[in-house]
Structures are given as structure tokens and as C-alpha cells.
N, C-alpha and C positions, 0 to 999 in steps of 0.2 A: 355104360353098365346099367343094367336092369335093377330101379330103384323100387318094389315092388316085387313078392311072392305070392306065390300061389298055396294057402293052403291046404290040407286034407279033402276040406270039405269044397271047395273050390273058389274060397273068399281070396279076395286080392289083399293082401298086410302089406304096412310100411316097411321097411328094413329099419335097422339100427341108425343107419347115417340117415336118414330122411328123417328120422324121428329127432334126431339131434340137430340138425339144421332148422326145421320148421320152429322147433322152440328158441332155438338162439335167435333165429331173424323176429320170433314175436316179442320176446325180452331187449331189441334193438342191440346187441353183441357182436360184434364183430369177433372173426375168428380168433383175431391176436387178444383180444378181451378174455373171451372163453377160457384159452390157455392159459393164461396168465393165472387168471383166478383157478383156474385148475391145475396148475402146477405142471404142465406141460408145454409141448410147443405148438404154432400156429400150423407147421407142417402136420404135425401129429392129428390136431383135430382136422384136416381138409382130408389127410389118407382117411380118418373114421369116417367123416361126412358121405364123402364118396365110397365107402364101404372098400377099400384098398389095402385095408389091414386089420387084423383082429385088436379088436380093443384088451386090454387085462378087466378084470370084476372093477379092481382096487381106481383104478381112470376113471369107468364107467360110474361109478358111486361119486367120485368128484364131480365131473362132468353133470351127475343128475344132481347136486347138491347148488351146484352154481345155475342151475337151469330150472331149480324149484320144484322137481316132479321126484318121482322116483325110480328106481333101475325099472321097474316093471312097466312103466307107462313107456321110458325108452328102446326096452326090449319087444314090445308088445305082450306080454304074456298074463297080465291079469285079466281075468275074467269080468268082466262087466256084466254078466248076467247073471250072478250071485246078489 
């Protein structure tokens, strides 16, 4: 599966799972860790990793609470050039 979009303007973005992976492996997390601390299961975060399932808001705000960033660095959607 295509970890990586293309967009508008014709910039490569991460996806969601990729952005959620690369932070758990830098915070040293294993999947069943993540879970845990997010209230969810290990299956759960591997379908998200791998972009297999749509996340809810309510996960995605755990998930970025246990991972120290915020929904928008996981999503990609803030602006960094503000």
C-alpha cells in the first residue's frame, strides 16, 4: 500500500500510518505499548500504521497524546509556514 500522497501542488505527504509509526519507533514503542497506553488494541494500531482502517478523532487524539505531538503533526495539516 502506497505510504505516501501526492498533493495539489505536487508535494509527496506522509499518510497518517506513516506519521504514527515513525513516532512510535523514535519514542522506542512497540505496537502493543502504544495500545495499551491508548486504550486500544495492538491489532488496532497495525490496521492504522498500515493505513487499513480509518482511525475515529477520539483514538487519534489518544494515540497523539501517548506519542507527545499533536493530531495535526499526525495528520499533516499544520501549516509550517505561518
Amino acid at each position: 500500500m502506497q505510504k505516501y500522497l501526492e498533493n495539489k501542488k505536487g508535494v509527496m505527504i506522509m499518510t497518517v500510518g506513516k506519521n504514527v509509526r515513525i513516532r512510535r519507533q523514535k519514542l522506542g514503542l512497540h505496537q502493543s505499548e502504544l495500545a495499551q497506553r491508548a486504550g486500544t488494541t495492538q491489532a488496532q494500531i497495525s490496521r492504522l500504521e498500515n493505513d487499513k482502517s480509518n482511525v475515529s478523532v477520539n483514538l487519534l487524539r489518544k494515540v497523539s497524546i501517548v506519542l507527545r505531538c499533536s493530531v495535526n503533526d499526525l495528520i499533516g495539516t499544520e501549516d509550517k509556514s505561518a
